[in-house]
C-alpha positions as a printed NumPy array, in Angstrom:
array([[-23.662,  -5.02 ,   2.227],
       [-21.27 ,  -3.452,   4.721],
       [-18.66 ,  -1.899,   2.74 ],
       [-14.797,  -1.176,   3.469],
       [-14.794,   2.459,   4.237],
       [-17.746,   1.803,   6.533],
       [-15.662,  -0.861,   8.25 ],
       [-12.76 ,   1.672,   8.84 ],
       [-15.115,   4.691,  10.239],
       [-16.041,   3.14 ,  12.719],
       [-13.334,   0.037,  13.633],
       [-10.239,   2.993,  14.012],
       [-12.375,   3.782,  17.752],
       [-11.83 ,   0.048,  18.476],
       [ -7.968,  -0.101,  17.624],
       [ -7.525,   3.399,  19.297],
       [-10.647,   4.097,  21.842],
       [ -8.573,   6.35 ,  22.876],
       [ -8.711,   8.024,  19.64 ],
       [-12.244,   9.859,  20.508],
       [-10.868,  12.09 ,  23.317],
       [ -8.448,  13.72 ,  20.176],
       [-11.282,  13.777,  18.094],
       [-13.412,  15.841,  20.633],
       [-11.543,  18.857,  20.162],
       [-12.364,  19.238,  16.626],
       [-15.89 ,  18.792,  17.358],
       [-16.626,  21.285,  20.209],
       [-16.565,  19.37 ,  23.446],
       [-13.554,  18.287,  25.527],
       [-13.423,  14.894,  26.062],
       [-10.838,  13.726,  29.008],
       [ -8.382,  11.18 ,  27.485],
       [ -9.95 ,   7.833,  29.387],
       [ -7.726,   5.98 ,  31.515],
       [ -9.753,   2.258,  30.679],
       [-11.674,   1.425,  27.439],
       [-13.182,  -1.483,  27.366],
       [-14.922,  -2.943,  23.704],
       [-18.738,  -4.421,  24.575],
       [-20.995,  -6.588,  22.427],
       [-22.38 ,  -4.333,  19.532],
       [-25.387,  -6.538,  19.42 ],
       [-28.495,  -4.785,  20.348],
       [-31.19 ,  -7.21 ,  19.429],
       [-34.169,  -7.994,  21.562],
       [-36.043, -10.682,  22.319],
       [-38.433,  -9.811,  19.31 ],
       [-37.181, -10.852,  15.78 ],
       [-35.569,  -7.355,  14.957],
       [-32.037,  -7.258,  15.041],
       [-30.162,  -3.905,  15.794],
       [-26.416,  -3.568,  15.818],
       [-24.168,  -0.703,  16.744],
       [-20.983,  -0.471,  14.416],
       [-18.289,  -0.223,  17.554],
       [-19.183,   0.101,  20.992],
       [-16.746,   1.373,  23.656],
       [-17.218,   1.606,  27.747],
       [-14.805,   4.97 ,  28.183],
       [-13.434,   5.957,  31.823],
       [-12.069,   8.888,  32.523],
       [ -9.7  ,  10.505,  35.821],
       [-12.732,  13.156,  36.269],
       [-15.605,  12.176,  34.65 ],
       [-16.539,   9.037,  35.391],
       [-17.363,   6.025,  32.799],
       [-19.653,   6.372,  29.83 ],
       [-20.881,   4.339,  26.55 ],
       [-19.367,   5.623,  23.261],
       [-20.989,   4.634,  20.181],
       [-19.605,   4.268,  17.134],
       [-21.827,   5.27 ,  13.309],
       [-20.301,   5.087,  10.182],
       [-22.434,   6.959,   7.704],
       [-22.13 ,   6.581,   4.146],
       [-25.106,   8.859,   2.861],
       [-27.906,   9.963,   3.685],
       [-30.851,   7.592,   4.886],
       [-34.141,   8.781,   6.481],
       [-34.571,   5.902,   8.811],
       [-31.018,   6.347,  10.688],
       [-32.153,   8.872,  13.794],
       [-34.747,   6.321,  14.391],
       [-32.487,   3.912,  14.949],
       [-29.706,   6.329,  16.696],
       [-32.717,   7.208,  18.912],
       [-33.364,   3.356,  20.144],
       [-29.219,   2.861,  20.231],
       [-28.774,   5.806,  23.075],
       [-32.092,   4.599,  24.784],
       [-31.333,   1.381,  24.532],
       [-27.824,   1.665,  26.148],
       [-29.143,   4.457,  28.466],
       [-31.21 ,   1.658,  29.477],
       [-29.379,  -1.396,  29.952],
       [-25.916,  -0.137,  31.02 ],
       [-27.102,   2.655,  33.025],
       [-24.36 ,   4.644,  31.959],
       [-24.427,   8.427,  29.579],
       [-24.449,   7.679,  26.492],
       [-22.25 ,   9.593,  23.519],
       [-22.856,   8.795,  19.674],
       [-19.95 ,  10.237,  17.021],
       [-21.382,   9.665,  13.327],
       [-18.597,   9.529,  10.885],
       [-18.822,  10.545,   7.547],
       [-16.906,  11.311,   4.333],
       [-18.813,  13.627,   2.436],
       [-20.086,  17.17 ,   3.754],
       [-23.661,  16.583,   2.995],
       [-23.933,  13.697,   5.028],
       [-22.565,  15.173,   7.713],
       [-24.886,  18.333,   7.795],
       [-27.5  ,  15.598,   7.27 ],
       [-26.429,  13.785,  10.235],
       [-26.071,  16.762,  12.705],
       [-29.237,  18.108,  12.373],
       [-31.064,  17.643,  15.565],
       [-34.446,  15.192,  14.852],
       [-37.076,  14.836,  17.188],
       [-39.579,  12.062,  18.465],
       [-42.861,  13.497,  19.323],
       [-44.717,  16.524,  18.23 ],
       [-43.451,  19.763,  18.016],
       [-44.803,  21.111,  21.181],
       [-43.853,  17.718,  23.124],
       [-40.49 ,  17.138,  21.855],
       [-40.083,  13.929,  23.747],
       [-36.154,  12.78 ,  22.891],
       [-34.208,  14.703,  20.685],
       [-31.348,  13.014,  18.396],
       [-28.131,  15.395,  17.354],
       [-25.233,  13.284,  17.44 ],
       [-21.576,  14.24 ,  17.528],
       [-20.899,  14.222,  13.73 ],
       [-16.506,  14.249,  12.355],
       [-16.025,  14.622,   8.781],
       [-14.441,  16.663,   6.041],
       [-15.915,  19.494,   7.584],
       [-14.126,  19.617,  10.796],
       [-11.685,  16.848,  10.977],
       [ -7.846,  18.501,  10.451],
       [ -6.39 ,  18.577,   7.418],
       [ -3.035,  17.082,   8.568],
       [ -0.323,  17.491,   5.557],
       [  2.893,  17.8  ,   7.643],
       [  5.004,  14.839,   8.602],
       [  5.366,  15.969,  11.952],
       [  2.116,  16.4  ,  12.456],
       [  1.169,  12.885,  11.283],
       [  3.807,  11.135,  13.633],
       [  2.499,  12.91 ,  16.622],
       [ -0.89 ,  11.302,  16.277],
       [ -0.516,   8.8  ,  13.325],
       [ -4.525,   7.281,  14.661],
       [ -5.802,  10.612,  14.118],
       [ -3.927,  10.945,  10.846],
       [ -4.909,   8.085,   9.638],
       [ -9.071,   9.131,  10.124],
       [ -7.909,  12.592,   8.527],
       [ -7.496,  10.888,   5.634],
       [-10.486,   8.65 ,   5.734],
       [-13.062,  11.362,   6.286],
       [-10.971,  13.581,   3.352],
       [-11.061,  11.117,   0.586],
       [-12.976,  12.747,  -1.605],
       [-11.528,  16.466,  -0.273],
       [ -8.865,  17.959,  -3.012],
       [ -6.02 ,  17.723,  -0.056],
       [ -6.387,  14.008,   0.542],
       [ -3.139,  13.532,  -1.698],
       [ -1.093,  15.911,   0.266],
       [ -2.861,  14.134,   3.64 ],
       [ -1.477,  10.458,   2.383],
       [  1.971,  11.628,   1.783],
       [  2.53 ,  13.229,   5.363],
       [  0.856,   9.38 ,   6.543],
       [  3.046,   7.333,   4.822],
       [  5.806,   9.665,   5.58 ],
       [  5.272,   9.53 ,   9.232],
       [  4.48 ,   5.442,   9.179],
       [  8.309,   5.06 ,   7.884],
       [  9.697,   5.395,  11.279],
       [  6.546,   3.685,  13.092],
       [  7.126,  -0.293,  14.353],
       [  5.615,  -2.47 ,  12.064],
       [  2.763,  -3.869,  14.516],
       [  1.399,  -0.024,  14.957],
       [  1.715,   0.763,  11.042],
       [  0.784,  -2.275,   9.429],
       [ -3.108,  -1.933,  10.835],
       [ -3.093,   2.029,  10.103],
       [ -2.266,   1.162,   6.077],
       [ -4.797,  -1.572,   6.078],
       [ -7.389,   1.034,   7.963],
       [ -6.513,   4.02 ,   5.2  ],
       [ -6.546,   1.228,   2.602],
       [-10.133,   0.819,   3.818],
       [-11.549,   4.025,   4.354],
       [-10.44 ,   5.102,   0.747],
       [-11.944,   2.157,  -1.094],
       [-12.781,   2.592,  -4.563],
       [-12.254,   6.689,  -4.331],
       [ -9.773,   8.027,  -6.752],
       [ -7.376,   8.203,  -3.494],
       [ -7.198,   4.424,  -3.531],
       [ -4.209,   4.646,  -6.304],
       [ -2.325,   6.858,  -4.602],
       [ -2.32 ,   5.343,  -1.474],
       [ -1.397,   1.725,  -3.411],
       [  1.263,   3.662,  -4.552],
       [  2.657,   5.278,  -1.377],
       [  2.805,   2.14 ,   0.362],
       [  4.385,   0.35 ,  -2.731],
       [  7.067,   2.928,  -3.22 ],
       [  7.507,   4.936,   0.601],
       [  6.265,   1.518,   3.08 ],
       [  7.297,  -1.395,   0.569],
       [  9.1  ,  -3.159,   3.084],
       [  5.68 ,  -3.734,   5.221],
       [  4.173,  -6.727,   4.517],
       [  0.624,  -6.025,   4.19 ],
       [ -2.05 ,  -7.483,   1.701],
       [ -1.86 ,  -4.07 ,  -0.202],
       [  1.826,  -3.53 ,   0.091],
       [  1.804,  -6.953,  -1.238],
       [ -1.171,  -6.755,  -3.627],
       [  0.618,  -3.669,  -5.579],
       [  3.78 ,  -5.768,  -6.218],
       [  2.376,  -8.503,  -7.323],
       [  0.23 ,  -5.955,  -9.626],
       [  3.905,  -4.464, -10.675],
       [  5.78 ,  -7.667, -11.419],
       [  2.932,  -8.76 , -13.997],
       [  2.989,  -5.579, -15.568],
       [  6.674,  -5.806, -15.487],
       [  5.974,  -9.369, -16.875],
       [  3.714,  -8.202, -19.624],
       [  5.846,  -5.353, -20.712],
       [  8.725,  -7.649, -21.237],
       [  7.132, -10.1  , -23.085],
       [  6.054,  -7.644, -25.298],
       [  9.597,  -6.583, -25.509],
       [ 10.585, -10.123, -26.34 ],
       [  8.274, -10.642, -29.022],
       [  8.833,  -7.156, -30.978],
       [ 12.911,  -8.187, -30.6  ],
       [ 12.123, -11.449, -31.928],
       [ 10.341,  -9.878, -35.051],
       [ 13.283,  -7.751, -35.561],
       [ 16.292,  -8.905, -38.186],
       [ 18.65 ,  -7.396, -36.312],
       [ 19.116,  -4.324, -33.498],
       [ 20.445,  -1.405, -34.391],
       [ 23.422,   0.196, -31.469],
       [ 20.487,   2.363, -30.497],
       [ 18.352,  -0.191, -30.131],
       [ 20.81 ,  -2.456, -28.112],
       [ 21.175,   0.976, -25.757],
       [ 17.879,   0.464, -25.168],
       [ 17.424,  -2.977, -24.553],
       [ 20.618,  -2.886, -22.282],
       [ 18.164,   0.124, -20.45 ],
       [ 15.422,  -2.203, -20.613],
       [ 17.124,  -5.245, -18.91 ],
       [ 18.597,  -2.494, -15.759],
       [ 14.826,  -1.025, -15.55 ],
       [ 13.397,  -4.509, -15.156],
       [ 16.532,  -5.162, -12.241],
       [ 15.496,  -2.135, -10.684],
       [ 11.297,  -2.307, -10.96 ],
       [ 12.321,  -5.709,  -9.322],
       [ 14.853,  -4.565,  -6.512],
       [ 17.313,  -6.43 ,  -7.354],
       [ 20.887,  -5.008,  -6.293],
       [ 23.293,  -4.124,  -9.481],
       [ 26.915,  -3.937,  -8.783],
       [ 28.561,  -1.631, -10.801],
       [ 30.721,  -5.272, -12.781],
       [ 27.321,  -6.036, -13.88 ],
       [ 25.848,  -2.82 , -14.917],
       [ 28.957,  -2.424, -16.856],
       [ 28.5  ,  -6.075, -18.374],
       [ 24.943,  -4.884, -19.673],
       [ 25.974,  -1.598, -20.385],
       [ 28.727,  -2.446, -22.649],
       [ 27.356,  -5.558, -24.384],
       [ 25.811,  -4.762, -28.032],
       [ 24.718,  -8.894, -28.924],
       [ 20.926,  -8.415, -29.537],
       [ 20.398, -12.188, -28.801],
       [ 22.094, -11.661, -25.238],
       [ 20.392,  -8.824, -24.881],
       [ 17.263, -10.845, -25.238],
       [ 18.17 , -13.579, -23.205],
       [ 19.197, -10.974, -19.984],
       [ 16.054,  -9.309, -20.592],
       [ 14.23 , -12.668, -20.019],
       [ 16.373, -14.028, -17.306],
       [ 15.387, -10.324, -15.368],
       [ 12.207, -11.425, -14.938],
       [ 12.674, -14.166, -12.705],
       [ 16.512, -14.128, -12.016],
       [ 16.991, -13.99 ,  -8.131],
       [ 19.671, -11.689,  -8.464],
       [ 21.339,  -9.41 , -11.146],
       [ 24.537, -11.179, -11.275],
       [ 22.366, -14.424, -12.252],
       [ 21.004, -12.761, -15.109],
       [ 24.289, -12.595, -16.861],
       [ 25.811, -16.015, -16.002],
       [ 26.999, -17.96 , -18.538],
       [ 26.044, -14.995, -21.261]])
């Protein structure tokens, strides 16, 4: 089953093809930026009843060096049949495009990526026919990019940064200088890059954090995440107040430092919500000391459309 972060190694080259010329750098080759990218069929399936794809596929052209195929490999782990079928992807391009043929394997972990360099071999030893050794960019040479700055000047390449380093200790430090630099980005160039980083982290630890970046730093995005997180948020919100209903209920009677803190409870619930609190309002709350309106506002928060609803009518 093709996972998420597998989806986002590879489908960045699509949304940026011009995204591998950057890359090159890191991995020991200059790469021209190409002037025309063009996305072919990944499909490389015979006539016989064995189906090979290609993740992406990109036809590159560049001022100097003339056109060539780009693959595209995302590579979860380890697996000993892959430079077989790397081999028959290159030959099998070679082939029908007559064109050079480049393949980048991306990977998030530095053991696959030592895995995947390694140069393999068809043929004896003496009669090494074709030899595989792919272009591999991972956590061991993709940048660590944890300035702002640095993020907005390439956001594409800041965005794979953090893929490749989501299980790298700096992959925290590598979100916050993305989400930082998406604040000023259009909305049509960030909203794919969050859903992309959303992606590549998948069910890592780095997941969270970058939930909670784009809840708190990106929130007014509309993305499935950005959404997904506050909708998560207003039923905890939910939860936490019915809990607070039900212990208030059970109560005889609210102590002043209890009505402090239900008065607290109903501005934290205006606030988790967004809701604008004008300062007749917070004074309303601040100031009142009834338990049973104190209950009611804290109820009314939770759906209210707008603080000065809540305290309508008492």
């Amino acid at each position: 089953m093709v996972s998420p972060p597998h989806e986002a190694m590879h489908r960045i080259f699509q949304h940026d093809p011009g995204l591998f010329s950057r890359v090159s750098r890191f991995l020991g080759v200059d790469i021209p930026t190409p002037v025309k990218a063009t996305a072919l069929p990944t499909d490389l399936t015979e006539t016989n009843p064995v189906e090979r794809r290609v993740d992406t596929l990109l036809r590159l052209e560049t001022a100097d060096r003339g056109p060539f195929l780009l693959a595209v490999e995302a590579q979860g782990k380890k697996h000993p049949d892959k430079p077989a079928s790397w081999a028959y992807y290159t030959a099998y391009l070679w082939t029908k495009y007559r064109l050079p043929t480049a393949l980048l394997v991306v990977c998030q972990d530095h053991a696959t990526a030592r895995w995947a360099q390694q140069p393999v071999t068809c043929g004896p030893p003496q009669l090494p026919t074709l030899t595989v050794q792919p272009l591999v960019a991972g956590p061991h040479n993709m940048p660590v990019i944890t300035d702002p700055e640095e993020a907005r000047a390439d956001l594409v390449l800041a965005s794979l940064a953090a893929i490749t380093h989501a299980a790298e200790p700096d992959v925290g430090a590598i979100l916050k200088a993305l989400s930082t630099a998406l604040r000023d980005a259009p909305e049509d160039i960030a909203k794919p890059l969050i859903e992309f980083t959303a992606q590549g982290l998948a069910k890592r630890p780095a997941k969270n954090l970058w939930r909670n970046l784009v809840a708190v730093d990106l929130s007014f995005y509309k993305s499935y995440l950005a959404e997904e997180v506050r909708q998560e948020v207003r039923q905890e919100v939910r939860k936490e107040v019915r809990d607070e209903v039900r212990k208030e209920v059970q109560d005889e009677a609210l102590t002043q430092g209890e009505a402090r803190r239900a008065a607290a409870d109903v501005l934290a619930v205006l606030a988790e919500r967004g809701l604008t609190v004008s300062e007749a309002v917070r004074e309303r709350i601040d100031s009142c000391d009834d338990p049973e309106i104190l209950s009611r506002w804290l109820r009314r928060a939770v759906t209210a459309s707008t603080a000065e609803e809540v305290v309508a009518g008492a």
